[in-house]
N, C-alpha and C positions, 0 to 999 in steps of 0.2 A: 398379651398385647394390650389387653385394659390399662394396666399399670404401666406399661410402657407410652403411651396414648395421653393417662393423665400426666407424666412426667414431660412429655412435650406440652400440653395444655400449657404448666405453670413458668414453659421456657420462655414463652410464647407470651406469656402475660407479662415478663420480664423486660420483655424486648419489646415492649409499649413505651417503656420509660427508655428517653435517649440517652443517658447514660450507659444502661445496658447493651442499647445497641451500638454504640460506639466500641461498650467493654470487646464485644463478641468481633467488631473488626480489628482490633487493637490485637485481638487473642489469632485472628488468620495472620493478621500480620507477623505474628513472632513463630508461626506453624513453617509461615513462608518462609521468613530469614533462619530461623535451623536446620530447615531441609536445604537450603541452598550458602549457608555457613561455609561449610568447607570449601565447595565447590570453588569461590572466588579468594578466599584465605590464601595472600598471598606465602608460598613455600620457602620457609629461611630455612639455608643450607650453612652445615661449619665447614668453609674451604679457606684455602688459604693459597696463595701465589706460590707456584712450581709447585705445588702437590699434586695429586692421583687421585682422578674423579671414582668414588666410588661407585656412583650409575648414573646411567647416563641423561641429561637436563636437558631440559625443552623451555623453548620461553613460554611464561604463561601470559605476554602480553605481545600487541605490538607497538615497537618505538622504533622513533629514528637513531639510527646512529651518527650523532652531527658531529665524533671525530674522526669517521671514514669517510662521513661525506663532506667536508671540509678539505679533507683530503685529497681526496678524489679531486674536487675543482680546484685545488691547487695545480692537479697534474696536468691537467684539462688546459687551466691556461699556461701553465707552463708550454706547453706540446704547442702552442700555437706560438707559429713564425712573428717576427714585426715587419709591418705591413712597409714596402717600400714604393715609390711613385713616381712616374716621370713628367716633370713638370716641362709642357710641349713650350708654355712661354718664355723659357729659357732661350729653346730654340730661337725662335724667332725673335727675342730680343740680340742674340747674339750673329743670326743673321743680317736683322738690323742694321747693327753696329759695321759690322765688315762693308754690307753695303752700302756706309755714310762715307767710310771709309774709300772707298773707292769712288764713292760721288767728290769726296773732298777732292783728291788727284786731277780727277777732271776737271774740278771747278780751278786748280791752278793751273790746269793745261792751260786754259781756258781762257783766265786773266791774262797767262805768258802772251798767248796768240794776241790777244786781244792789243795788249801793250806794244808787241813789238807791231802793228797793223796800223797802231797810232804813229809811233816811231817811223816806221815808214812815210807816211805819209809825212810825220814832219820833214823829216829826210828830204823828200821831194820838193817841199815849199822852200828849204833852206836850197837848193841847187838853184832856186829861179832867185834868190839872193831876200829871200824874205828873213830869214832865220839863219843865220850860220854857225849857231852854237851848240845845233841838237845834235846827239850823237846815235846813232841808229844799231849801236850793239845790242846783243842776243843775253839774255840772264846768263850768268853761269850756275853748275848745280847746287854749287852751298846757296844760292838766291833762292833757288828753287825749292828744297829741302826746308827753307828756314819758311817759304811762303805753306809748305806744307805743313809742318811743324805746327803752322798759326793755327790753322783750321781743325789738329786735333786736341784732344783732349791729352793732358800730364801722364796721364794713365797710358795713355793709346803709345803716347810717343816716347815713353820710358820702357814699355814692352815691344816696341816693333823697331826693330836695327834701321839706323840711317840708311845700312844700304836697300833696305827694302823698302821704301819709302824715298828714297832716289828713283828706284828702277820703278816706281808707281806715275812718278811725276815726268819722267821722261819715256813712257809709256805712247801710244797714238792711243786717240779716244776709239779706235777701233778694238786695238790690244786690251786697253782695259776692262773692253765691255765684256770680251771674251774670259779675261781673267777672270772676271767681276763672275759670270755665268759659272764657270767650272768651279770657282771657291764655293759659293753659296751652293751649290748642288752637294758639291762635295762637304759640306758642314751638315746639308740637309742628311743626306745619305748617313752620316756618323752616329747623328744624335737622333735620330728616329729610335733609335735601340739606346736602350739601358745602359748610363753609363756612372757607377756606382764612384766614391771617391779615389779607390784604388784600381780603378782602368781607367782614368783619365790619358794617363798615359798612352796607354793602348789604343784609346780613341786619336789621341792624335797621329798616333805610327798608322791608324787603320787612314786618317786620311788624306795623310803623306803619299802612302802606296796608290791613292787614288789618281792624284795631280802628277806622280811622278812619272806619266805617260804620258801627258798633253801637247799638245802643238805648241805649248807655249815657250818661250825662247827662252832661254837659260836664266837669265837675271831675272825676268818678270816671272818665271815658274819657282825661281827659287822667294822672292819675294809672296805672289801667291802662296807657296807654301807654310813659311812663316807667318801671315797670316792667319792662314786656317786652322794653325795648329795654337795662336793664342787662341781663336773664338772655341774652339773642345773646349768642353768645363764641363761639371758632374750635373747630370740631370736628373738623377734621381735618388729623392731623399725620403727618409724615415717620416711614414704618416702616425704622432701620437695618436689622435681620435680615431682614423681608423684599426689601428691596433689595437684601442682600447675594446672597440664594439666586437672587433672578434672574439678577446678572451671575456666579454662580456657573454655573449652569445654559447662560446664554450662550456662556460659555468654554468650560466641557465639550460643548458641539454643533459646536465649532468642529474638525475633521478637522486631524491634522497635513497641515502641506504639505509635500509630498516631492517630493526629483526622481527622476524615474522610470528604472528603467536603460532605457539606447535612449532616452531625451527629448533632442530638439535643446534645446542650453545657447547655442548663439551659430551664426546661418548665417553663410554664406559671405562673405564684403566686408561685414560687417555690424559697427558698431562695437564695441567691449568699454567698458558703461558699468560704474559703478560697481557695482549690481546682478549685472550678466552676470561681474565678474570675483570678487565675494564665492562666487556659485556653483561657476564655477571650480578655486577656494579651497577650497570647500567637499567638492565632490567627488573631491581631492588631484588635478589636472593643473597647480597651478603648485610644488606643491613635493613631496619628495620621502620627507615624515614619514610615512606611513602605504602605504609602497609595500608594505612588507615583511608586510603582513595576507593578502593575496592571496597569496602563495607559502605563508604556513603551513597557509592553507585548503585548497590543492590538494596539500602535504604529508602533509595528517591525511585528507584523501580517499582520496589512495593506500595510506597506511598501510591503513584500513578495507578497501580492494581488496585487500588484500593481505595482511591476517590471515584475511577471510575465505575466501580461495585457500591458506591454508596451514591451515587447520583441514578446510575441505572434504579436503583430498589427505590431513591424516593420519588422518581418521575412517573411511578407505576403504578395504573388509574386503578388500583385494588381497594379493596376496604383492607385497613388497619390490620386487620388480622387476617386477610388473605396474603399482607404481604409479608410478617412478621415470620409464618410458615412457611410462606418461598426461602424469605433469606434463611432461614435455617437448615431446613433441605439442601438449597447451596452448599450453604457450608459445611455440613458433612460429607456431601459429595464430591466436595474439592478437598476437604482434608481426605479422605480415604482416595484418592485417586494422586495425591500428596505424596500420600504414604506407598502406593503401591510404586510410585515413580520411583522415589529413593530409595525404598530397597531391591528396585533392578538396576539400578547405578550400581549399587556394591560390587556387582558382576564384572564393574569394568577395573576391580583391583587386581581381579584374577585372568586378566587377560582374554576375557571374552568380548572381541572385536566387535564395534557396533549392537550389544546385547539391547541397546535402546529400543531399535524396532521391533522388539517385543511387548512391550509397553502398551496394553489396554487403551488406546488413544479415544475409541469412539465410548466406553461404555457411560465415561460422566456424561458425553457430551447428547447419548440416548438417552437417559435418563434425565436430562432436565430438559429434553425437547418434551418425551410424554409426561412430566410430572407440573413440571412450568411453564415455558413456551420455545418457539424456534429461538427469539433474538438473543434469549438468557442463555441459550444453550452456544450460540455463537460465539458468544464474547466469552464462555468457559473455556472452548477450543482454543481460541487466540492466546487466553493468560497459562492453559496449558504450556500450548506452543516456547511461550517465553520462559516457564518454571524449565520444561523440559530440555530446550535449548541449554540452560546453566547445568541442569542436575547432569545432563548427559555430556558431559565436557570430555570424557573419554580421559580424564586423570591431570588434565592440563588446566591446572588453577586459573582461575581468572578468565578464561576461553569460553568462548559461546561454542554448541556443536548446530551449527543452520540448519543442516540438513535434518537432525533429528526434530526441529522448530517444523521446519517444512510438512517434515512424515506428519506429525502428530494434526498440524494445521486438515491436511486433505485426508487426511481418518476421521478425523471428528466432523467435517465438513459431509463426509459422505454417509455417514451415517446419519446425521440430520436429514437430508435431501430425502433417503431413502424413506424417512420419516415421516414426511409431510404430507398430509392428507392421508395417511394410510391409517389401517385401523391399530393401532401401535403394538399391542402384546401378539400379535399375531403374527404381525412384521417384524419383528425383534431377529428371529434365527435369520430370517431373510435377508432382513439388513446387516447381520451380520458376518453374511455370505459376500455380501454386496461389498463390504469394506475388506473384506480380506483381499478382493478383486483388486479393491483399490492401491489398497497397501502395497502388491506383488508388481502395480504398475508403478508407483512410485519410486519403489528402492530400486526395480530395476530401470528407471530413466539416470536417475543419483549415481547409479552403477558406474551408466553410463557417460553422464557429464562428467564423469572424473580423467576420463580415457583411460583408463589404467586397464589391467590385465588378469581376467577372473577365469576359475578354471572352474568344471563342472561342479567340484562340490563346493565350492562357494555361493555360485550359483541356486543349490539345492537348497542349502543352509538359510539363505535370504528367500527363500521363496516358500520354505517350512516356518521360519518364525514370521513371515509377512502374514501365513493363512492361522496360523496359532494365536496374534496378535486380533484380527476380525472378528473370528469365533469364539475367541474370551472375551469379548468385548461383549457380544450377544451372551453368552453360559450367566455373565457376572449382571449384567442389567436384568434378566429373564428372575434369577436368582435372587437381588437384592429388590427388585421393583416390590415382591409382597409387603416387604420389609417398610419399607418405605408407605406406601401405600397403607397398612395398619397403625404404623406409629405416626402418623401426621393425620389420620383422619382421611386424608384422599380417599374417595369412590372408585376402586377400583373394577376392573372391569369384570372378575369374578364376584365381587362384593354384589353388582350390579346380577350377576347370572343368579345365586342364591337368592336375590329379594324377586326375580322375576317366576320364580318354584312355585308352582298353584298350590304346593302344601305348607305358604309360609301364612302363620296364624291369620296374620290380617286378613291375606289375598283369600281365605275359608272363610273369614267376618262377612266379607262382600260376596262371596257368593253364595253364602247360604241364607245372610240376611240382608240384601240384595240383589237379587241376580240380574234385576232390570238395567242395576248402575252397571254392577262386572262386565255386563255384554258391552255397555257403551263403553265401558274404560277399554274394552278391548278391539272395538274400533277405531276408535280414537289412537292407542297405540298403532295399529296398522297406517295411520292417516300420517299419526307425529312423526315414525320412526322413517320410513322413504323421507317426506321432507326435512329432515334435518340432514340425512345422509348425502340429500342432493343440494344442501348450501354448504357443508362441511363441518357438519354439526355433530356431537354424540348420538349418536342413533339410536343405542343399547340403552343409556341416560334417559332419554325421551319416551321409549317403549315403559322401562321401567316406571318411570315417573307418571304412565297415563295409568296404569294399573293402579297406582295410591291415592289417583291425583282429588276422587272426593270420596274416598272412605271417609270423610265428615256426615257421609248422604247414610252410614248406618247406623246415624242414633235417630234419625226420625225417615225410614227408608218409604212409607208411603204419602210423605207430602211431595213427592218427587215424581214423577209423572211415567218416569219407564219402569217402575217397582207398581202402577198400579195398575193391577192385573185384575179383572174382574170385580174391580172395584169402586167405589164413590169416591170422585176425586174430594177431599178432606179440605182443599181450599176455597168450595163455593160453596162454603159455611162459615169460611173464615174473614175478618175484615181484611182490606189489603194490608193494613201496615203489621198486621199478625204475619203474614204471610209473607212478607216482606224477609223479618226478620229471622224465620225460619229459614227461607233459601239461602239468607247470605251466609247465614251460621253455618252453612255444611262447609265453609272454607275456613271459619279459624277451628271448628271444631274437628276440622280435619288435620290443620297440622299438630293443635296441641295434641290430638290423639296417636300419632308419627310421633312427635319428641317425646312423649313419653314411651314409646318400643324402642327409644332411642335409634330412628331411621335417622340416613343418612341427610346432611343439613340439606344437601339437593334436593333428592325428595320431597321433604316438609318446607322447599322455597316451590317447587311445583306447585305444590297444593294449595301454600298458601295467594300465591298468584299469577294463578291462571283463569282468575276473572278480572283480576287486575282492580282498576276503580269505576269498573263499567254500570251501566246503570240496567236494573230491572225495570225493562219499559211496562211491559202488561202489567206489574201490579201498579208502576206510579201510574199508568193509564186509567185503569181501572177505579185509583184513587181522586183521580182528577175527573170522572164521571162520576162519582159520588158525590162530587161537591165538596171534597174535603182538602183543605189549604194544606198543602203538599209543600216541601222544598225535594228540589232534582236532587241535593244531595242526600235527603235523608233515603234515599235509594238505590243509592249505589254503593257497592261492595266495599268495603274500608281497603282495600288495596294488600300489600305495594302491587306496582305494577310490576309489569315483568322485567326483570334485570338481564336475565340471558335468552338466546334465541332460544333453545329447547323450551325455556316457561312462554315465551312469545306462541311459539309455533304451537306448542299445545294446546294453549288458551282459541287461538285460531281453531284450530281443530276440534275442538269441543263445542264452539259454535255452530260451525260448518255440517259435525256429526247430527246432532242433534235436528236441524234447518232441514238437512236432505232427507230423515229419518223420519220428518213428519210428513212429506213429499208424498203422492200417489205418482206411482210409474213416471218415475224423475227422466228425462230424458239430458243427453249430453251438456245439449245448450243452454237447456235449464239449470243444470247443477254447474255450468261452468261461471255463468250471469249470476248465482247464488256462492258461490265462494267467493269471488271478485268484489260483488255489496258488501259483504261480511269483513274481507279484508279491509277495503276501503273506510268503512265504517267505522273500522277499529284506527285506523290512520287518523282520522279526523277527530276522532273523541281523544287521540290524547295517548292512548292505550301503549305505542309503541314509540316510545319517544326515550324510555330509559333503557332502551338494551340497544344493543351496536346493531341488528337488521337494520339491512339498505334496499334500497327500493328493488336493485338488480336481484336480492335475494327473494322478495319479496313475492317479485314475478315468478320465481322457479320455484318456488311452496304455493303458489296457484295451481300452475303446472302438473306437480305431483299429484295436491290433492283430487285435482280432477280426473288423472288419470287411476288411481287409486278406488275414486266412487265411480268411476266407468267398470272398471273390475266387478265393484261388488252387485251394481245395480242395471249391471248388461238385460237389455230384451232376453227371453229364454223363449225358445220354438213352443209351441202348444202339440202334443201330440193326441191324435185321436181320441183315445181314452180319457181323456183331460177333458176337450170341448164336449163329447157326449154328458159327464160330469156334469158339468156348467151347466148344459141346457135341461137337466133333470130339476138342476139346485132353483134355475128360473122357473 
């Protein structure tokens, strides 16, 4: 593991220079496009028109077919009628006409009366001997006929016979009003209905038989009639625009026709018509012009994988080589989670239906929740989702399978969840239970949305590889975590149980030459480990880390005040700034003394700050009632501050132990007024300002630690034998 360990160190140092780190995405990127290569490669076939499909083809895309569907809206508007119309102002202009017509007649009735009414009367005057030249005869009917004539139109009186047109004029305006009433009814009656160019006819015999029962007197009904039958004309004609709008309308209701990816294009021994090979054609398997679309697409996919894996890693508030580690970690975990995918695809050449949902969906996406964080482990599941959608095509080049995108989406999803805040190696089998749960819900919904028809061992089969997929997912994370965990340097949570062994060298340094510090370090643990656990901290981390945290206190263990036992305290002999210099040494001389046992770098950042850059007040006190020109900083601990909450929370806790430990019979309120100073204190100096504690956590490591020193410094009853004791000792 050493040599495995340095060989990551110098990957790591590598991928400082961004060349390298570009190399290393440049290198996922060609892992991606070979695993997913084939998958979209579109498939040339050697066929040829009227030959024998030797098996049977599926499209591996979908497209329109724009000469079925062209097709199709040919029929479409074909199939639609031409629109025809009855235009009503026919009617009535031919009503019109008739009834001018018969107003003309009257109007010559009209004049006749009028004229012979004059004639009379001259008549009259000529008898009393005024006029004896006037002659007082009556028109005859060519007079009458020709006064009618005047009043129509060439048209009227080239289509309406003299003698109808006689029997109009010689008509009583009683007779013609009658006439006048039953023709227009009966024109009305005709042309209310449809009368296309070739029933015109018809129209007129329909309103022949109308008139041909009237009161009216032979000559003026046949007259009437002749009429009515010029006014029939066609009244209904061909509308182009509205014809147009329907086979407009037809064609747009007409759905392109597509062929579907996955659509059989030609079975097995089945001929290749002319049809079957246009498709073909269409879908590029016979020739080789459009291959090259499919590789730019899964090009520009990975690109998109893989700017958003390079912006995620650089927006990420690590130091340089906390993140240099991540991304490589990643990257292993995705290529071996790469490699496990495509070769469970292979299964599907051998006709094992859906073998996908076998597929270890959550173990990457565990393993970068406990090794990195939740959001890294998120965005693993999703470009999952996407490899595995391509890899899992189910043999149909170019096809996405969604559902398998889906399955893998809420497997790794659940597996994270199950993750969160929990103590992780612990939770691993459980979570792995957990997603199996998930898995057996999901295929069986998928099952479902398909509608289709599954028989019990189908059923069994999805609901064996649904719990075999969960559970490998947990065997392979449980399994590869040591792996990982040794070869990147990560703190493991074992790595953690071993340095915590009261028989490891150091934790024997301090207790045999110290044991004043080991008691405190080992309150201080009880103090750190609850508060971390109750803001969602390393608990085990924090425990461990109070146990090392000043093994610097045993290279001078009685200038230190819990190591001196029956003794003369050694610094009121000493000047302050001797002393000074002594207490702050137990913190670098504690981690250099940690990197050289080669402790984990966590530990040796505990030790180193968890005083942080706080200031030793009693000896600058002390120093500034001697009279001696002081500066604040020459007093304070060289730092760093605390970076993470466990070195925050500690550093708190080592205060807080100490404070209550000098305390006589600490009561509640007291010890709760005395952590709350202490925190406060540490707020205001500065102390907590470079690690992510928020004030809400802040409060609930109060909280703890009080309920914590209630534990240890409870009232205890006095029992008889005790007080008799006491009053001997008085």
């Amino acid at each position: 593991m050493g040599q495995l360990q340095l060989y990551m160190a110098k990957i790591r140092n590598l991928l400082d220079v961004t060349f390298f780190r570009v190399l290393l995405f440049i290198f996922l990127g060609i892992i991606m496009f070979l695993a997913m290569f084939s998958n979209v490669k579109p498939e040339k076939l050697d066929l040829s028109l009227f030959s024998v499909a030797e098996q049977t083809i599926r499209s591996p895309i979908t497209v329109e077919d724009k000469a079925n569907t062209e097709k199709r809206k040919k029929e479409a508007a074909d199939h639609v009628q031409d629109v025809y119309v009855i235009k009503k102002e026919i009617t009535q202009n031919r009503v019109d006409l008739i009834t001018s017509i018969f107003g003309s007649a009257t109007e010559v009735n009209d004049e006749i009366r009028d004229d012979l009414e004059a004639k009379q009367k001259a008549t009259s005057q000529a008898e009393d001997g005024e006029n004896e030249n006037i002659i007082s005869a009556e028109p005859t009917p060519a007079d009458k006929l020709s006064r009618m004539k005047e009043k129509l139109t060439e048209d009227v009186t080239r289509e309406i016979s003299d003698q109808a047109l006689l029997a109009f004029v010689q008509a009583s305006r009683d007779e013609l009003e009658v006439a006048k009433d039953l023709t227009v009814t009966a024109i009305n009656n005709v042309m209310s209905k449809r009368i296309p160019a070739d029933e015109v006819e018809n129209g007129k015999k329909r309103l022949e038989e109308e008139l041909k029962f009237t009161s009216l007197n032979m000559g003026l009904k046949a007259a009437a009639i002749e009429l009515g039958r010029y006014a029939i004309t066609q009244n209904e004609f061909y509308d182009p625009v509205a014809t147009e709008e329907l086979r407009q309308q037809a064609i747009e209701s007409i759905e392109p026709v597509k062929i579907l990816q996955g659509q059989i294009i030609v079975e097995q021994q089945q001929l290749i018509s002319r049809d079957v090979y246009r498709q073909l054609e269409l879908i590029g398997m016979l020739d080789s012009v459009n291959s090259i679309q499919p590789f730019i697409g899964l090009f520009l996919i990975i690109i998109i994988i893989l700017a958003a894996l390079y912006y995620y890693f650089y927006e990420m508030k690590f130091h340089s080589e906390v993140k240099q580690n991540f991304l490589l970690l990643f990257s292993i975990i995705f290529a071996l989670s790469l490699l496990i995918m495509k070769s469970i695809s292979f299964f599907h050449e051998i006709k094992y239906s859906e073998i996908s949902y076998i597929f270890p969906a959550a173990m990457g996406a565990m393993l970068i929740k406990i090794l990195i964080d939740e959001r890294m482990a998120g965005l693993f599941t999703i470009i999952m989702a996407i490899c595995g959608s391509i890899i899992f095509n189910e043999g149909i080049t170019g096809s996405l399978h969604v559902s398998a995108g889906i399955y893998i989406i809420c497997s790794g999803y659940a597996g994270i969840m199950f993750l969160s805040n929990q103590n992780h190696r612990s939770k691993i089998l459980q979570a792995g239970m957990f997603v199996a749960a998930v898995n057996i819900i999901v295929i069986f919904s998928l099952m479902l949305l398909r509608n289709s028809q599954f028989d019990a061992i189908e059923y069994g089969f999805y609901f064996v590889i649904a719990l075999i997929s969960g559970i490998t997912s947990a065997v392979l994370a449980i399994g590869l975590l040591p792996f990982f965990e040794a070869g990147f340097g990560i703190l493991s949570t074992m790595k953690l149980i071993e340095l915590s062994n009261p028989n490891h060298p150091l934790l024997r340094k301090i207790l045999t030459e110290a044991p004043g510090t080991y008691h405190h370090s080992v309150m201080v643990a009880n103090l750190s480990e609850s508060a971390c656990e109750a803001i969602g901290g390393n608990g085990l981390l924090a425990r461990v880390g109070c146990y090392y945290h000043d093994i610097g206190k045993t290279k001078r263990p009685q200038f230190f005040i819990e190591n001196q036992i029956n003794i003369e305290n050694p610094h009121d002999r000493l000047p302050p700034q001797t002393s000074k210099n002594i207490i702050i040494a137990h913190a670098t001389d504690g981690a250099e003394l940690l990197r050289k046992h080669k402790m984990p770098k966590e530990i040796v950042d505990i030790a180193e700050q968890h005083h942080g850059t706080t200031l030793l007040k009693y000896f600058y006190h002390k120093a500034n009632q001697d009279g001696l020109e002081v500066r604040e900083e020459d007093y304070r601990y060289p730092g760093p501050k605390a970076q993470t909450k466990e070195a925050a929370v500690i550093g708190i806790a080592d205060s807080v132990e100490a404070a209550v430990r000098s305390m006589s019979h600490p009561t509640p309120e007291q010890i709760e007024g005395l952590v709350r100073n202490i925190i406060a204190d540490r707020l205001n100096d500065g102390q907590l300002n470079e690690c992510d504690l928020t004030l809400k956590e802040l409060e609930t490591v109060a909280h703890s630690f009080c309920e914590t020193l209630n534990g240890i410094f409870h009232s205890r009853i006095e029992y008889p034998e005790m007080t008799k004791q006491k009053v001997k000792q008085a």
